[in-house]
N, C-alpha and C positions, 0 to 999 in steps of 0.2 A: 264354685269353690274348688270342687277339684281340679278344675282346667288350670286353676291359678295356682294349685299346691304345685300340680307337675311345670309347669312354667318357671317358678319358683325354685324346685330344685335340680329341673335341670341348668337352670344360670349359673345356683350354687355350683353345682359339677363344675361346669366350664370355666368358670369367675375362678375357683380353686385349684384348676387347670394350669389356667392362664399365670397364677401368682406363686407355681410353684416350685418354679426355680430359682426364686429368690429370699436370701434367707431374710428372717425379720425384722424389719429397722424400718427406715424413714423412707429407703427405696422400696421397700414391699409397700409401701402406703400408696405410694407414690404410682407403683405399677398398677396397684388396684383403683383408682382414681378415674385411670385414663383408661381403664376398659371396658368394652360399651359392655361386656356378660355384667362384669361387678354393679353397673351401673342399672342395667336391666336387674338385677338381683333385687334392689333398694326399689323399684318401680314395684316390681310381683309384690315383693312385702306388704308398700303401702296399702297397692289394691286389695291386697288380702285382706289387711288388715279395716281396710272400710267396708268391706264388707262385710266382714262378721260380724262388725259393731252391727252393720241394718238387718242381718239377722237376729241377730241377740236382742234387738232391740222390737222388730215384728214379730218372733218364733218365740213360744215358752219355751225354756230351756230343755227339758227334756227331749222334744224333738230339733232341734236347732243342734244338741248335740254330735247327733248323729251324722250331721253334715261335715262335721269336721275330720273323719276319719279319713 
């Protein structure tokens, strides 16, 4: 889980980098689409996010907690 939070924000970093010279609209969507950080960002997530679920799901909550800090 923490390998995947740091993975995770550092894409965000980069992904936020990458899309920040461009002001809001259809082309910032656009920029972010086509970059493989923004693209890696939505990967770390998902993995994140199946994961916690099989924690959450084998760990009582109390210590399952704790892994998410």
């Amino acid at each position: 889980m923490p390998f995947l939070t740091l993975a995770y924000q550092i894409s965000a970093k980069e992904a936020g980098e990458g899309a920040g010279g461009h002001a809001f609209g259809p082309a910032w969507f656009e920029v972010l689409v086509n970059n493989h950080w923004a693209q890696a960002l939505l990967g770390f997530r998902d993995r994140q996010l199946a994961a916690w679920m099989v924690v959450l799901a084998e760990m009582k909550l109390s210590a399952a907690f704790s892994l998410r800090r």
